[in-house]
C-alpha positions in Angstrom: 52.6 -49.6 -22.1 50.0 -46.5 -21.8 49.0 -45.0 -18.2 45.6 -43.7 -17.1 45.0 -40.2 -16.6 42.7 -39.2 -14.3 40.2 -36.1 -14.9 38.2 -35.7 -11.7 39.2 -32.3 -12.4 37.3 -31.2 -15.5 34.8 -33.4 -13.8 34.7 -30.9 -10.5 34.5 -27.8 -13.1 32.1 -28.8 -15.0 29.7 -29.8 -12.1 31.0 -26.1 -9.8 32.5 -28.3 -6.9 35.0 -28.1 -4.5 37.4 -30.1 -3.5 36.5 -29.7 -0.2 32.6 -30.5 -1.0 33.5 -33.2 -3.5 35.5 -34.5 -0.1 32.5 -34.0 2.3 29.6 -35.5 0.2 32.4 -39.0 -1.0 33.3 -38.9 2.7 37.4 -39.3 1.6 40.2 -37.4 2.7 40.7 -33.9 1.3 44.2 -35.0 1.2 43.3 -38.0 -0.5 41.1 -36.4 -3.2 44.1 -34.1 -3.7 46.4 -36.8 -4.4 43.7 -38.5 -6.8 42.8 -35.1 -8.8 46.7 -34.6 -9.3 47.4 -37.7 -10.5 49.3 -38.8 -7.7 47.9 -42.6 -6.8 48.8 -45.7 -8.1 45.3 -46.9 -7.6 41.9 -46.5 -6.4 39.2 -48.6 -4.7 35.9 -48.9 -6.7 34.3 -48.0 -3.6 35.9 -44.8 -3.9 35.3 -44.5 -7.9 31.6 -45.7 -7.1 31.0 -42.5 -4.6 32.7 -40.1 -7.1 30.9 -41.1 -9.9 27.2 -40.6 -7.4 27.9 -37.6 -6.8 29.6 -36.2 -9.8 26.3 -37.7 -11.6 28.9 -39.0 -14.0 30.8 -42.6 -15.1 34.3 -43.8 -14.7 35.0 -43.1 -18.4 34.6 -39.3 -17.6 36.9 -39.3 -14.9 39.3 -42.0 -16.2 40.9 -42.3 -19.3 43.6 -44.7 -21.0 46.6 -42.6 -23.0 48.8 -44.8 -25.1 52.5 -44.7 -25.0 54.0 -42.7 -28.1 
């Protein structure tokens, strides 16, 4: 069984945005944004994925990604 790693990250970097502007423009939790950026969630609503992706101009695929077990 693989996990998904989460890149919102790379994402933020490459598009010069806070956490704390990424937070205000998704209109989630700074808490909760922290907590998804780390890696720390077991899930996330496609509501949530939907905003991030708006206004990271981006898809899920460049946030998300699957990672095989070795």
């Amino acid at each position: 069984m693989g996990k998904i790693i989460l890149r919102l990250d790379r994402m933020m970097a490459e598009r010069k945005m806070s956490l704390n502007e990424l937070s205000q423009r998704v209109g989630v939790a700074n808490v909760n944004l922290s907590k998804l950026k780390n890696g720390h969630v077991s899930a996330i609503r496609f509501s949530t994925l939907e905003a991030i992706c708006q206004v990271l101009d981006c898809q899920p695929g460049d946030i998300l990604e699957y990672q095989k077990d070795e």
